[in-house]
C-alpha positions, 0 to 999 in steps of 0.5 A, a space after each residue: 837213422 836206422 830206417 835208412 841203414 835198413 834199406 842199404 843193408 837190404 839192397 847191398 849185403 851181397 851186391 858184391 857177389 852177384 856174378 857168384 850168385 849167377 853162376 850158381 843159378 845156371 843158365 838164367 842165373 844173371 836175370 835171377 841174381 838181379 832180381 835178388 835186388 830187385 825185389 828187395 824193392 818190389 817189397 819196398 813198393 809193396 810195404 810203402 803204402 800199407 807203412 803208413 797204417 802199420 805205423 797207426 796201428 802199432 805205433 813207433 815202438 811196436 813197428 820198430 820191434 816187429 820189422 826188425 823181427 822180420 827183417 832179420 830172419 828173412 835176411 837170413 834165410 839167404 844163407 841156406 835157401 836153395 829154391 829161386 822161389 823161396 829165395 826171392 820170396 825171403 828178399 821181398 819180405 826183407 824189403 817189405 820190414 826195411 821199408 815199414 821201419 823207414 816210414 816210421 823213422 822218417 815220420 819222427 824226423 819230419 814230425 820232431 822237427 821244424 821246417 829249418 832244421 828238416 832238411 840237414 836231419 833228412 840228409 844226415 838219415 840219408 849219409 847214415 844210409 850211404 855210410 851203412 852201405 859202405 860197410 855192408 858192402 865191403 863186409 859182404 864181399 870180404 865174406 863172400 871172398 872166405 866162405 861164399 856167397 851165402 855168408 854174405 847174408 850173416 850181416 842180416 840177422 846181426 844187424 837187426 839184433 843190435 837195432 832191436 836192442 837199441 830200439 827197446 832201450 830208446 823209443 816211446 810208443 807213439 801212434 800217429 792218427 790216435 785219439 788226441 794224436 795228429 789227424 790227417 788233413 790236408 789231401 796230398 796224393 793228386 798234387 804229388 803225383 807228376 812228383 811221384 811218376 818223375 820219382 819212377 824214372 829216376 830210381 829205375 836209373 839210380 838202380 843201375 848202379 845196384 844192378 848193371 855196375 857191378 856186371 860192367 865191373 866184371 867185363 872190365 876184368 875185375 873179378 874179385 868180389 873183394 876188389 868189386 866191393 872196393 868200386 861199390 863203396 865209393 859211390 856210397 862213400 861219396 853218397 854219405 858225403 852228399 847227404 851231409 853236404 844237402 842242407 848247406 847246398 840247398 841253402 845255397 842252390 836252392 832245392 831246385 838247383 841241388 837236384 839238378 846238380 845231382 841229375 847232371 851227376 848221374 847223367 855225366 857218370 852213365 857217360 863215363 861208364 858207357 864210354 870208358 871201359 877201364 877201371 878208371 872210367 869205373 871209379 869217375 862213375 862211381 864217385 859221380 853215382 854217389 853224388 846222384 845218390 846222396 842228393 836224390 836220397 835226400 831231396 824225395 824226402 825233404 821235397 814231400 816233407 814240405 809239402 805235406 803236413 805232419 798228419 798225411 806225411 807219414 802216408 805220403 812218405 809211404 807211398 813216396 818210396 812206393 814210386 822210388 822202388 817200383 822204379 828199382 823192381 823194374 830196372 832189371 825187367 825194362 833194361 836188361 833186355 834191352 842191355 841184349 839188344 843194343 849191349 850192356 854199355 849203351 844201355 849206359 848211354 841211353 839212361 845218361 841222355 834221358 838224364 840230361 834230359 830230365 835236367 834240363 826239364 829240372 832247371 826249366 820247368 820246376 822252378 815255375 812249380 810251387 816248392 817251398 824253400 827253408 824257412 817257407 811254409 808248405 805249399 798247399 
């Protein structure tokens, strides 16, 4: 599980405090203070592809030791860096381990296993995501309350402290791809990729609520890193809880059906968000961004899961969160200056059309698509 906490802990550590880290930064201080997000997930767009054969080469254990290594000292470097440069560059490489860790423990998910049970452990990783990220999140902005911004990166090194302890307590050494180990069969790039591009969009919107919210948040006249963390953490709150809940749903709904319930969440929260300027329209988003979260988290994962086969999924889950987090690198770069030309709130509106948009597209046209239900093969 400690991939997906990884990722959260990279992204939400000092999400709280981003109006602070502006200010900090002087005139271009936002575009800098969201691109410390940002580029957590150009280094999860960069570390995606190559995770794959990271994982080949130094097996589950060794992955696990080195990028929790990683992980934690260049989590730390935020709390004295003062260069833009050196500071950005200590974030990419947070990313770049988190997303290594991730490929290596979701690769064990999908390999240990069986079709049936896949689902709920997937989105069992996917709470246990949402859950860290409640806490970092209200430790953060707890910390940046009574020392700072700056203190908010603590979290970083001790975390990857407590990972690596369990790691050496618990993980064998497996290499994936070694001989008489599991071989890659079954190409899977040219079928997933209308997947993947699809993945883009919906990861550039869902990186709104890392990105734009909190800034909505302060024009709403809640000024308190502390109190904005309280807004932060009900989305993750409810994304943990719909983590949990995917496996039942889809049981229910169908894949399909729970990822077009989750779109038309995400889509019914950027209305609320762009119409409703108060704090109440901000905890209706909040609650219905969760939502989006827990279930898109979940159903990337399953989705190509299924339709791979243990030898090219580690691969295809590499270059899966490739997709997801170039979305995420190019949120503040595509919607900010559009958020200058047409207002940071109908910047809202705008992404909840487009995504009412891909819902319909969702209930329309990938029923028609070859995506395998629990108990069913993989589609070749």
């Amino acid at each position: 599980m400690t991939g997906a906490m990884s990722i959260s802990i990279a992204l939400v550590a000092f999400m709280a405090s981003l109006p602070q880290i502006a200010q900090d930064f002087g005139s271009q201080g936002t575009f800098i203070a969201q691109m410390m997000v940002s580029i957590v997930s150009l280094g999860l767009m960069l570390g995606a592809p190559v995770s794959g054969w990271i994982l080949s080469w130094a097996g589950t254990r060794g992955t696990f030791v080195l990028c929790s290594v990683v992980f934690g000292v260049t989590g730390a470097c935020g709390m004295f860096l003062s260069s833009p440069t050196l500071l950005l560059a200590s974030r990419f490489l947070t990313g770049f381990a988190a997303v290594v860790l991730t490929t290596a423990c979701f690769w064990v998910i999908g390999t240990e296993y069986d079709e049936k049970r896949r689902a709920r452990v997937f989105g069992f990783a996917t709470s246990m995501g949402s859950g860290t990220s409640i806490f970092s999140v209200m430790i953060g902005g707890a910390l940046a309350q009574l020392g700072g911004w700056r203190l908010a990166f603590l979290q970083y090194p001790v975390f990857a402290c407590l990972i690596l302890l369990l790691g050496l307590l618990s993980l064998q050494q497996v290499k994936p791809g070694a001989d008489g180990g599991i071989q890659p069969r079954t190409p899977f790039f040219k079928r997933l990729l209308p997947f993947y591009l699809l993945a883009v969009l919906l990861f550039l919107i869902l990186f709104m609520a890392s990105t734009q919210f909190v800034f909505l948040l302060q024009s709403d006249g809640i000024a308190s890193p502390t109190l904005r963390s309280v807004f932060l953490s009900g989305y993750t709150v409810v994304g943990a809880l719909a983590g949990l809940a995917y496996g039942p749903l889809q049981q229910r709904l169908s894949m399909t059906g729970t990822f077009v319930l989750g779109l038309a969440s995400m889509a019914a929260a950027l209305a609320i968000l762009g119409w409703i300027a108060s704090p109440a329209g901000a905890a209706a988003g909040a609650v219905l961004i969760g939502f989006y979260i827990g279930v898109l988290g979940t159903y990337v994962n399953h989705f190509v899961s299924e339709q791979t086969d243990a030898g090219s999924r580690g691969h295809a889950l590499g270059i899966l969160m490739t997709f997801c987090y170039l979305g995420g690198f190019l949120n503040p770069p595509v919607l900010t200056p559009l958020g200058r030309l047409i207002g940071p709130r109908n910047v809202f509106l705008v992404a909840a059309l487009v995504m009412a948009v891909i819902a319909v597209g969702a209930a329309t046209r990938l029923r028609r698509m070859p995506i395998p239900q629990p108990g069913q093969p993989a589609s070749k």
